[in-house]
N, C-alpha and C positions, 0 to 999 in steps of 0.2 A: 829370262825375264818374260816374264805373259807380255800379249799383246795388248794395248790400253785401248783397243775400242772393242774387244770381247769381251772387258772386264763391265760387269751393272753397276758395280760400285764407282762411287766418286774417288777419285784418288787421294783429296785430303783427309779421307775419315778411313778408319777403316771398316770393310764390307761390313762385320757382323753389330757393331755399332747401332745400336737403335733409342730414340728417344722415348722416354717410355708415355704411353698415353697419359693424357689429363684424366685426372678422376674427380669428379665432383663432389664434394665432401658432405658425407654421410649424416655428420652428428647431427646437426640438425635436423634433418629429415627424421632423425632415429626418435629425437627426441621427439617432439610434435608429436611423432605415430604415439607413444609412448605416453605423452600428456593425454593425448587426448581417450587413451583407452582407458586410464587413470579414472578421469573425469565419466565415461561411459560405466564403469564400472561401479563407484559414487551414484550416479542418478540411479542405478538399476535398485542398489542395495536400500536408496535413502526410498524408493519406491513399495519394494519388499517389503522392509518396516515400517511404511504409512499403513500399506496393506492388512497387514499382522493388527497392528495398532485399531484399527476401523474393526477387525472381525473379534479383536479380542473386548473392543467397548459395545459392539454389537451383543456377544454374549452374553456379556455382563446387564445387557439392559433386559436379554429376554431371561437371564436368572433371575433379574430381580423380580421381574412381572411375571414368571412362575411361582405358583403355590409350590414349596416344600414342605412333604412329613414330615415331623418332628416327632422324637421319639422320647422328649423330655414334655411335660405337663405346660401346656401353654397358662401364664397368668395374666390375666385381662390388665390390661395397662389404661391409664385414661386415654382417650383422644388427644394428641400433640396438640398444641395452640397453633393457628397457622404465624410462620416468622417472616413469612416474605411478606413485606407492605409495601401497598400498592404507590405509585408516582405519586398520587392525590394526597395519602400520608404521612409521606415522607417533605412532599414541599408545596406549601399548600398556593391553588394557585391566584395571582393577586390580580385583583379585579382588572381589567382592560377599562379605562375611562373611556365613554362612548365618543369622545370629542380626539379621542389617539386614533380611536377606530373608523371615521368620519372622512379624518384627514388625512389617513391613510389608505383610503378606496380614493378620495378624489385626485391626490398625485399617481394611482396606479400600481401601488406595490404590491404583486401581486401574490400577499400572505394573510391567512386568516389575524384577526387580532388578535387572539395569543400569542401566535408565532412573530407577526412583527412587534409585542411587545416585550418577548424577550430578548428580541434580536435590541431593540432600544435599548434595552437594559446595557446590553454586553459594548453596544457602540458609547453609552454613558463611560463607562469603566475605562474604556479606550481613551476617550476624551479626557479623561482626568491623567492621561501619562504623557509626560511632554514629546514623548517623539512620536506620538498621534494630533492629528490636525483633520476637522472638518473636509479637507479637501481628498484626504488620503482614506477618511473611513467612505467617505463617497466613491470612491475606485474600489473598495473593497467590495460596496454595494455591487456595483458594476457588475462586475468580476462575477460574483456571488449569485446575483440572478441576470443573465444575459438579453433577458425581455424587457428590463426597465433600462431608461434611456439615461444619456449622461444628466440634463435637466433635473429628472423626476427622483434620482439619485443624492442628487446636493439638493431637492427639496425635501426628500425625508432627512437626509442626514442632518443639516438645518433645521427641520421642523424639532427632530428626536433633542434636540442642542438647547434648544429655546423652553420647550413644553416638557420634557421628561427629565431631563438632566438637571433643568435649573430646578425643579419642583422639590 
């Protein structure tokens, strides 16, 4: 029998006995790497094709704006009518009463009178739906131009309630 204090081993295991290392598991880590290259790969390609996209509308706009020979007899066509019409004709704009426009420089809102009399318009419109309230188009004001104060806000919105909506 060996002698028990030459032996390295403990007596209750035997010597070659080993527990085997903790491994920290993988998948995860695998995964992630793997998303994320997924995802890298995505931005590169959706890049590539904006590229393509840009140089191929690019083309197309200096073919149009080239002169090409034609090798067929051109025949004079009339002049196109123009079809794009202009904001002015499409809706035409309704007079600003100088007394909307008066009373809206002296509360401070700081919009020409077209602009704050469409914006009436739109707060009229709101006012007619039951889950809008004077108090709530006035926060919108707020919101909406940061330089006018909480006061000067429920006084146009109030002004716009009384003068333009009831009119």
């Amino acid at each position: 029998m060996a002698d028990p204090t030459t032996s390295p081993a403990p007596a209750d295991r035997h010597r070659h006995a080993h527990r085997p290392a903790r491994r920290r598991p993988r998948g995860p880590l695998l995964l992630a790497t793997v998303g994320a290259l997924v995802v890298v790969a995505v931005a590169i390609a959706l890049l590539v094709a904006s590229g393509e996209q840009d140089d191929d509308a690019a083309a197309a706009d200096r073919a149009a704006q080239t002169p090409v020979a034609s090798t067929s007899p051109t025949v004079p066509t009339a002049p196109a009518p123009a079809l794009a019409a202009t904001a002015a004709e499409v809706a035409p704009t309704p007079e600003v009463p100088p007394e909307f426009a008066t009373a809206m420089q002296q509360i401070g809102i700081p919009l020409d009178p077209h602009t704050g009399w469409v914006l009436a318009d739109g707060i009229c419109v709101r006012l007619a739906q039951p889950e809008y309230d004077q108090f709530r188009m006035s926060e919108g004001v707020e919101r909406m131009f940061p330089s006018v104060s909480d006061d000067q806000a429920h006084d146009f919105v109030a002004m716009v309630a009384e003068s333009v909506c009831s009119a």
